[in-house]
C-alpha positions in Angstrom: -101.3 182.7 -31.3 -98.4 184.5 -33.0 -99.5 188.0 -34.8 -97.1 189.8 -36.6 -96.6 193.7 -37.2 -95.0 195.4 -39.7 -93.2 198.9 -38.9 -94.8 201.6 -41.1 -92.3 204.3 -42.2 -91.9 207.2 -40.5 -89.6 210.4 -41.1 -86.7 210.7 -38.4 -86.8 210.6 -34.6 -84.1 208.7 -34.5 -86.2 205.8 -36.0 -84.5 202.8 -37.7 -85.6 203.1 -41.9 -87.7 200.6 -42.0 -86.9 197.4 -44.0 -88.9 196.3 -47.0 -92.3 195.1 -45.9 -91.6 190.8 -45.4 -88.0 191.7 -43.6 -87.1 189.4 -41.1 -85.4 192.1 -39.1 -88.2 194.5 -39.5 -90.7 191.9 -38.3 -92.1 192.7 -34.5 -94.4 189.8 -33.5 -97.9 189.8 -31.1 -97.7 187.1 -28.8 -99.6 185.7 -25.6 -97.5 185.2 -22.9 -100.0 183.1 -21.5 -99.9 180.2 -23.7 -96.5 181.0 -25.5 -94.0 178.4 -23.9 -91.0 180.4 -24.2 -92.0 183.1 -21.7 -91.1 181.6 -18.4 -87.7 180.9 -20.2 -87.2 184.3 -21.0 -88.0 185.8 -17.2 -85.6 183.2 -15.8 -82.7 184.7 -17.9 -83.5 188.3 -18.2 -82.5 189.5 -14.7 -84.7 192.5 -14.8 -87.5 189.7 -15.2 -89.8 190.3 -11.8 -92.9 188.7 -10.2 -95.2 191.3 -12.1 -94.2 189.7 -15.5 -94.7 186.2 -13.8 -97.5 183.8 -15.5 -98.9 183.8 -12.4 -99.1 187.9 -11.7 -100.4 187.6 -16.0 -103.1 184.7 -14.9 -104.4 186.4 -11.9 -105.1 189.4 -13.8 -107.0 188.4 -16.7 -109.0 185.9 -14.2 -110.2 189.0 -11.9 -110.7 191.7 -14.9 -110.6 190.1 -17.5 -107.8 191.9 -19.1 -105.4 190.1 -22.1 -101.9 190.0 -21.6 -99.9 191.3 -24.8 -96.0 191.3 -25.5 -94.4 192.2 -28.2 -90.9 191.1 -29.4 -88.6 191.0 -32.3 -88.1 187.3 -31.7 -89.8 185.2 -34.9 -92.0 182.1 -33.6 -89.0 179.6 -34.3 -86.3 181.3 -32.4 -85.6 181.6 -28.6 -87.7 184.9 -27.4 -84.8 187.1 -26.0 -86.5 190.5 -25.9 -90.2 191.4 -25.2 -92.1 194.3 -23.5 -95.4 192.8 -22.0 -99.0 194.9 -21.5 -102.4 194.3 -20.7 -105.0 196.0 -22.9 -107.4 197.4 -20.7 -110.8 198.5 -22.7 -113.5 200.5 -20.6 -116.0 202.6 -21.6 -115.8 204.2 -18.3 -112.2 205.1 -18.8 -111.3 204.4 -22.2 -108.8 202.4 -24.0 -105.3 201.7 -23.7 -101.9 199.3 -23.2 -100.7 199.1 -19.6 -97.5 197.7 -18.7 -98.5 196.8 -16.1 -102.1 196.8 -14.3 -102.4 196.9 -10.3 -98.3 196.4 -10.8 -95.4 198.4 -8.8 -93.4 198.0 -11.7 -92.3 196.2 -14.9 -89.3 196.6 -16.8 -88.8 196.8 -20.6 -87.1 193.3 -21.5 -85.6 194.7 -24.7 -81.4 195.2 -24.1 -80.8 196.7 -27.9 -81.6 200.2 -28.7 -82.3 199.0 -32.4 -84.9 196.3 -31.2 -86.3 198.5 -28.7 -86.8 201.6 -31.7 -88.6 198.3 -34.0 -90.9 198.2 -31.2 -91.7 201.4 -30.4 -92.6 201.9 -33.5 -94.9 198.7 -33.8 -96.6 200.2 -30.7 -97.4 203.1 -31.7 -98.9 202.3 -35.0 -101.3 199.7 -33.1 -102.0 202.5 -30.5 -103.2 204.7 -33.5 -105.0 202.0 -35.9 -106.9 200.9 -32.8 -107.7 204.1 -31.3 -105.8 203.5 -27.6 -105.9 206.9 -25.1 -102.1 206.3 -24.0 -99.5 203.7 -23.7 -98.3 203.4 -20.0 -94.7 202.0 -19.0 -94.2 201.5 -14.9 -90.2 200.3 -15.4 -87.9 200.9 -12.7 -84.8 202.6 -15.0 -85.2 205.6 -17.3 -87.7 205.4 -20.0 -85.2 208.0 -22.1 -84.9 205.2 -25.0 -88.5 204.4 -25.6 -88.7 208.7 -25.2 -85.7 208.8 -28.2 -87.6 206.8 -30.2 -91.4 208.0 -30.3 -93.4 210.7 -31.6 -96.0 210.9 -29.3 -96.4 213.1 -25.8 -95.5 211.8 -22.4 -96.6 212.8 -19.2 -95.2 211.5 -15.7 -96.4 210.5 -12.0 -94.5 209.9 -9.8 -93.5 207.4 -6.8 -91.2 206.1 -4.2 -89.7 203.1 -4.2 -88.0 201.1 -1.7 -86.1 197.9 -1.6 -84.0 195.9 1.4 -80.4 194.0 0.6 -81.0 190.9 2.5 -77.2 190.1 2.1 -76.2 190.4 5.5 -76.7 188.1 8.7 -79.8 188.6 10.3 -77.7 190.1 13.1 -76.5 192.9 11.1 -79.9 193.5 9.5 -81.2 194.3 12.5 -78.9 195.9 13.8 -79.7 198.3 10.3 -83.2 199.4 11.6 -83.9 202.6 13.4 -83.1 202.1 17.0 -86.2 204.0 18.6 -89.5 203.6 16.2 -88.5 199.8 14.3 -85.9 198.1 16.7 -88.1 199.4 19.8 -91.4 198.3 17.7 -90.4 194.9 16.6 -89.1 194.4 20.6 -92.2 195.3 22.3 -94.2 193.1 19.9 -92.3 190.0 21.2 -92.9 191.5 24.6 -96.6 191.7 23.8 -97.0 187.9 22.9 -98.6 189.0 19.9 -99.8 185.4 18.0 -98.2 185.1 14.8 -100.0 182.6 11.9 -99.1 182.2 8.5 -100.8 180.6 5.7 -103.2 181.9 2.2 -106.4 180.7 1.9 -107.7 180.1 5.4 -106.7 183.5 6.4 -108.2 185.4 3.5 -110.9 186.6 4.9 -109.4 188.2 8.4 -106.7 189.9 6.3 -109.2 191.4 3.9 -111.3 192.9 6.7 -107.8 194.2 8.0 -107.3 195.8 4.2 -110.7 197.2 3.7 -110.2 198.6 7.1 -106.7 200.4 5.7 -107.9 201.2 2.3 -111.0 203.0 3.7 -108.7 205.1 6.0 -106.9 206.5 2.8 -110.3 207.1 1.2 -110.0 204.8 -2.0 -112.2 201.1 -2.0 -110.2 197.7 -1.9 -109.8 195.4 -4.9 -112.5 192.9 -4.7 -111.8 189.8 -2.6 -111.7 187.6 -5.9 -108.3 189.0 -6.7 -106.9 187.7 -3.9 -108.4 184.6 -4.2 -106.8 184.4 -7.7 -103.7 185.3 -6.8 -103.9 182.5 -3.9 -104.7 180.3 -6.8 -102.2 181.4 -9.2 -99.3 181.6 -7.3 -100.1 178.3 -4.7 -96.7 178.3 -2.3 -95.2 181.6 -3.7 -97.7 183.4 -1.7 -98.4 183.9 2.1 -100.8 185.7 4.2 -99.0 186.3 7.9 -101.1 187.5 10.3 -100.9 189.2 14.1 -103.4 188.5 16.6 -103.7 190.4 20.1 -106.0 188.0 22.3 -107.6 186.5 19.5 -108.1 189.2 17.6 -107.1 190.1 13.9 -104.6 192.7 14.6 -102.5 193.3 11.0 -101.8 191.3 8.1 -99.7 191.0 5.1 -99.4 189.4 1.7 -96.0 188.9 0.4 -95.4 186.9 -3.2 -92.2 185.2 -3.9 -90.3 185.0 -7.2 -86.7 184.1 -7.8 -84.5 185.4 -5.4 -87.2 188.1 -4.5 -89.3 188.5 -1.4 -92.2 191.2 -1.9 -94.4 193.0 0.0 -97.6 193.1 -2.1 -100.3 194.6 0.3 -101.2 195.0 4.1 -103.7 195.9 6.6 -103.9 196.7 10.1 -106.4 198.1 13.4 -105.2 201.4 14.3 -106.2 200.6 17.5 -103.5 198.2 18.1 -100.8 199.7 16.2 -98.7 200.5 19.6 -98.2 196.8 19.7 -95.9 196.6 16.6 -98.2 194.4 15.1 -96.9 195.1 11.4 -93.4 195.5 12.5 -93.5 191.8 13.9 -95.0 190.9 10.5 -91.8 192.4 8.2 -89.4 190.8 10.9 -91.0 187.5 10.1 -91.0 187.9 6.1 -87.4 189.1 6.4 -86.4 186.1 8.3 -88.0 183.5 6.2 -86.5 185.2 3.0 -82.8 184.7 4.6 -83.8 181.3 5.5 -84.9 180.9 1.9 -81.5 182.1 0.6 -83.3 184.9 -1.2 -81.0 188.3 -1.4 -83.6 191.3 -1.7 -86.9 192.6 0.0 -89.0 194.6 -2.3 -91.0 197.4 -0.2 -92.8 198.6 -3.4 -94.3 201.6 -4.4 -95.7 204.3 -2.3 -97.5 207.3 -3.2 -95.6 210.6 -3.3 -98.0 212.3 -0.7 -97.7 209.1 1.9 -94.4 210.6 4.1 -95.1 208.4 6.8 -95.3 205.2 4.9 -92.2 206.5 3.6 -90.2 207.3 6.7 -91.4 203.8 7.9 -89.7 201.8 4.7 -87.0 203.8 5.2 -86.3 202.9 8.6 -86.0 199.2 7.8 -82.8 200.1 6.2 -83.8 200.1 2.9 -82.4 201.5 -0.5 -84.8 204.8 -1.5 -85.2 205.5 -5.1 -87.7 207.6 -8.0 -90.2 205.4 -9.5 -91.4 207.2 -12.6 -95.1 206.0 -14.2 -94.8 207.6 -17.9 -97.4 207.9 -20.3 -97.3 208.2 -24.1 -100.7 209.7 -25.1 -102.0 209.6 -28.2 -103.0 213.1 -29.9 -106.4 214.4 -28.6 -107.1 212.0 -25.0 -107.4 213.9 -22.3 -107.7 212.5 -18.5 -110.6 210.0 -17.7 -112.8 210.2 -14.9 -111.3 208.4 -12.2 -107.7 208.3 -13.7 -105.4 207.8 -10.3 -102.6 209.6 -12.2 -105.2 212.5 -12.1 -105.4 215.0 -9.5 -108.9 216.1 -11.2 -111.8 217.6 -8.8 -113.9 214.5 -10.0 -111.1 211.9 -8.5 -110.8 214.3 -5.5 -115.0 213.8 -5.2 -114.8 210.1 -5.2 -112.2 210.3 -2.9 -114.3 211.9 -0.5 -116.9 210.2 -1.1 -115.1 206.7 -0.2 -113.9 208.3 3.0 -117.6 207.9 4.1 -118.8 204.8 2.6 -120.0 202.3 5.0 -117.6 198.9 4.7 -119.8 197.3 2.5 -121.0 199.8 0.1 -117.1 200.5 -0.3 -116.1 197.0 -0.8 -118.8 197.0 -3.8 -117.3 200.0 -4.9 -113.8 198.0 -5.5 -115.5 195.2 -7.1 -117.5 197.9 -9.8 -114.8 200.3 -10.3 -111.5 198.3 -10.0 -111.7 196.4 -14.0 -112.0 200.6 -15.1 -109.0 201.9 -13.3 -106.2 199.6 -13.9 
């Protein structure tokens, strides 16, 4: 289904006048990206297009939460769709509503190239945000948010992250060659040394690497996503997703999840036993995914995002070799929200609570946690 939005006028701030109402070039149009054929043509040419705009990434989440994917475009129904910026509408009475571009996502460019286009959506956004009463409008994109900021009236606020992605360009030789010598070159060594088992696969390993990633999550104090959305995501992506695995004597040692799209390996989430992380265990785990991506003819490694706070899961993607750089969450808020219980972007003593609170959760009370709290927080 196709809805379209007319721009209201507004006084300045840089804002294209508006054309008469029935325009064509003041139309912006609602679509699903779900059931809209043109999507998948427009990721495959936009090459800021990634694996968190996929169908598959869009599927997964409205499966798990329930949440509708939204873009909105200047592209009419009859023409190719050659701009878009793509949200999920998160509604929670916990925590309120709003557009997020996009949930339990790293990132996700704007798909818009023209600053006149981009200004006809802004301006559609916003005066859905207000007729439907949304708390904020969230963008995760990797470049500068300054043109959506030129073009609206309402207040932004910022978190922000670190990012880190690996040029797979060069022979597997040099890439090595790339890490630190003592803690990832040493590492990756002594876990071949070790005889460390290594198994890859999705589905049949799902439930060692989510005991692995509860184990991880509990250790940073915050519940994991409910098993479902990884089983989703198994079923949504089939082959572009793999669960590899370490085993020391039989025993579930680290694990990863990586997702494949286009000429894109990434690293999605990951788990490990403290008690064995001497071994290398997860260092012998990025080895593998790097080598299979070469293999694959795929040219980048995407690290993800890491929180601010986590220096030592930032020293250890930066000792892979990889490219460092600002990820900046902004938030345009609508006049009169203020933060929501539970908001991660919020350093409020109520998050702080739950935090510590999680920290002492027996494993299966925390797990339930994830699968209560996870639809309100995304």
């Amino acid at each position: 289904m196709t809805e379209t939005l007319a721009i209201q006028e507004r006084e300045p701030n840089n804002r294209e006048a508006a054309t008469p109402r029935g325009a064509a070039r003041s139309r912006v149009y609602e679509i699903d990206p779900l059931s809209d054929l043109r999507w998948d043509g427009l990721l495959r040419r936009n090459p800021h297009a990634s694996v968190f705009q996929s169908y598959a990434w869009l599927d997964a989440l409205r499966r798990t939460y329930g949440y509708e994917p939204v873009a909105f475009t200047t592209s009419a129904p009859n023409e190719d769709l050659d701009n878009a910026i793509v949200f999920c509408r998160v509604e929670s009475w916990l925590t309120g509503k709003r557009l997020v571009s996009l949930p339990f996502s790293d990132y996700c460019e704007l798909l818009v190239d023209d600053a006149g286009k981009l200004r006809r959506l802004v301006g559609a956004l916003e005066s859905k945000a207000f007729e439907q009463k949304w708390r904020y409008i969230e963008l995760r994109p990797l470049d500068s948010t300054e043109s959506f900021e030129s073009a609206t009236v309402l207040s932004r606020s910022t978190q922000e992250y670190t990012y880190h992605r690996l040029d797979l360009t060069p022979d597997l030789d040099n890439l090595f060659r790339n890490f630190h010598k003592d803690s990832t070159q040493r590492k990756v060594r002594r876990a071949e040394r070790e005889g460390l088992e290594y198994r890859e696969g999705a589905g049949e390993l799902l439930d060692e690497f989510y005991d692995l990633l509860s184990i991880t999550r509990q250790r940073h104090r915050v519940p994991p996503q409910p098993r479902n959305w990884y089983h989703n995501l198994i079923t949504c992506f089939g082959n572009a997703l793999k669960i590899r695995m370490a085993f020391k004597d039989g025993h579930a040692v680290a694990g990863m999840l990586t997702l494949q799209y286009k000429n894109v390996m990434t690293y999605k989430y990951g788990g490990s036993d403290p008690r064995f992380n001497k071994f290398g265990s997860m260092h012998l785990l990025f080895w593998k995914a790097f080598q299979e991506a070469k293999n694959s003819g795929l040219t980048a490694f995407d690290f993800g995002r890491t929180d601010a706070a986590q220096a030592g899961l930032i020293t250890f993607k930066g000792r892979w070799g990889s490219k460092q750089s600002r990820l900046i969450y902004s938030r345009y808020v609508l006049p009169g929200n203020s933060p929501a219980f539970l908001d991660p972007a919020v350093g409020s003593w109520k998050t702080q609570l739950a935090k510590r609170a999680f920290a002492h959760m027996p494993a299966r009370a925390l797990k339930l946690a994830g699968r209560v709290l996870y639809k309100h927080i995304g």
